[in-house]
N, C-alpha and C positions, 0 to 999 in steps of 0.2 A: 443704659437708658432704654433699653428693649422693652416692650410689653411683654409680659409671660403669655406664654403660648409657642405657635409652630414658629414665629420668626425667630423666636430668642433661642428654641430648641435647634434651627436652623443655623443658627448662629456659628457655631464650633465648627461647623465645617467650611466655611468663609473664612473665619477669623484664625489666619495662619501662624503669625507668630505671636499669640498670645499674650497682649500686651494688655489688650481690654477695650481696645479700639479699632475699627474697621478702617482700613486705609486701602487707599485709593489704588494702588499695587494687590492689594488681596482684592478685590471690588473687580478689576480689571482680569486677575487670572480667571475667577469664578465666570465672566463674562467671556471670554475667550473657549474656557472651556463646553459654555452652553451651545457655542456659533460653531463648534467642532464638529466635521462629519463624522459619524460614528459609523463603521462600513470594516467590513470584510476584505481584506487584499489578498492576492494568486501574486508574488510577485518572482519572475524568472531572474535565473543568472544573470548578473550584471545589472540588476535591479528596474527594470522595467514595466512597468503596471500589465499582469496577463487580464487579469479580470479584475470588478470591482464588484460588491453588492451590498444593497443599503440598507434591508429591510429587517427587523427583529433580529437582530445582532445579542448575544448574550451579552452580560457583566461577568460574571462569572464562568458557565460552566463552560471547557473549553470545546474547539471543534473536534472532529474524528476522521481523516479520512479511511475509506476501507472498501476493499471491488471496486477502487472507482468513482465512490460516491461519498459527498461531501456531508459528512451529518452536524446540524449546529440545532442544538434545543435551545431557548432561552430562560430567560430564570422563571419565564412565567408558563411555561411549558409549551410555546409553540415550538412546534419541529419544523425542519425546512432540511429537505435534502438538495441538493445541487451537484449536478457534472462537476467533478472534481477539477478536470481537465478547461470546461472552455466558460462554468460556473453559470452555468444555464439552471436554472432553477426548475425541480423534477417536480415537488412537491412542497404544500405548506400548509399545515393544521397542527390544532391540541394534538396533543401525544394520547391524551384522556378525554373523554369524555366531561371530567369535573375537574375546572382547575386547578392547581397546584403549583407551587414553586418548586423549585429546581437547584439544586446548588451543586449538584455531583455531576463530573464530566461522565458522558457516554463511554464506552468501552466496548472493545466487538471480539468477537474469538467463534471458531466453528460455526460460520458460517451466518451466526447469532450477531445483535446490536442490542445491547442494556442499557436500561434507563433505569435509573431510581430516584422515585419522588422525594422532597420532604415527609411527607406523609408515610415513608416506608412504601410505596408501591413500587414494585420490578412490574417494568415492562419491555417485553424483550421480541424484538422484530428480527424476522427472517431479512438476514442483508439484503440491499437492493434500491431499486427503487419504484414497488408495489407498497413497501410497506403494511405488509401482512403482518397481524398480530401473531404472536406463536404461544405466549403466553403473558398472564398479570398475575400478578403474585402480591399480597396483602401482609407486611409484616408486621401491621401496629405499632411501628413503635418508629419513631421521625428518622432520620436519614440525611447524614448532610455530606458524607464520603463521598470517592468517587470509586467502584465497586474494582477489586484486583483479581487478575484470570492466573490462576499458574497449574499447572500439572492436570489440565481437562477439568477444573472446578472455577466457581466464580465465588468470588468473598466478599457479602455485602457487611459493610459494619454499621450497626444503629447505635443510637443512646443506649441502649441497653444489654447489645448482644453483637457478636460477631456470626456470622448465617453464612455456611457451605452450602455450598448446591452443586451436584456432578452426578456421574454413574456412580 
């Protein structure tokens, strides 16, 4: 009984056990899940909350810890480093200059933190938290892995190509 458009498109993901009827049990998870805090937890042995943090949380791509410092991108490219330890928040902006989404977890090795956009862009920051660019790299062609480090090389995979990069 939907009108066509975004409710009815909307609809499939409401409508859980596919009956053809919205009930009041799907109505109420969907509701539950909107009232959700959506947040970051540090949590210690024996399960104790060390820190919380609430702000541009990904869906997707996962966190990174490494030196220390907490790296979380989100799908829509904000970066946010944090104290890994007491999750003080160091820093937070675009990754870019032009947005992008995101779908590949970060990864770090030698000293380096990679990022790869949808769009095929490496962007790869000197660890830390300055957040110096060290370099961006343009591979045309989309990008939805998340990039794998083994033997001093890093291996991005695109739609169209697998891409080494090392000495």
């Amino acid at each position: 009984e939907m009108p066509e458009g975004r409710a009815k498109t909307f609809f499939v993901y409401l409508h859980l056990n596919r009956d053809g009827k919205l009930h009041a049990e799907e109505w109420g998870f969907f509701v539950n899940g909107m009232a959700a805090e959506n947040s970051l937890l540090a949590i210690e042995p024996g399960g104790k909350i060390a820190w919380k943090f609430h702000r541009t949380i990904p869906q997707l791509p996962s966190t990174l810890v490494y030196g220390g410092v907490l790296y979380m991108i989100s799908d829509g490219g904000i970066l946010s480093t944090l104290d890994a330890e007491t999750g003080a928040l160091h820093q937070q902006a675009r990754l870019r200059m032009t947005p992008d989404k995101i779908y590949a977890s970060p990864v770090a090795g030698d000293g380096k933190v990679y990022f790869v956009t949808e769009a095929g862009v490496v962007v790869v920051l000197a660890a830390g938290v300055e957040r110096r660019v060290v370099s961006i790299t343009e591979l045309g062609e989309d990008s939805y892995a998340t990039p794998a480090i083994s033997g001093g090389r890093v291996y991005i995979r695109t739609t169209q190509a697998l891409h080494s990069f090392g000495r």
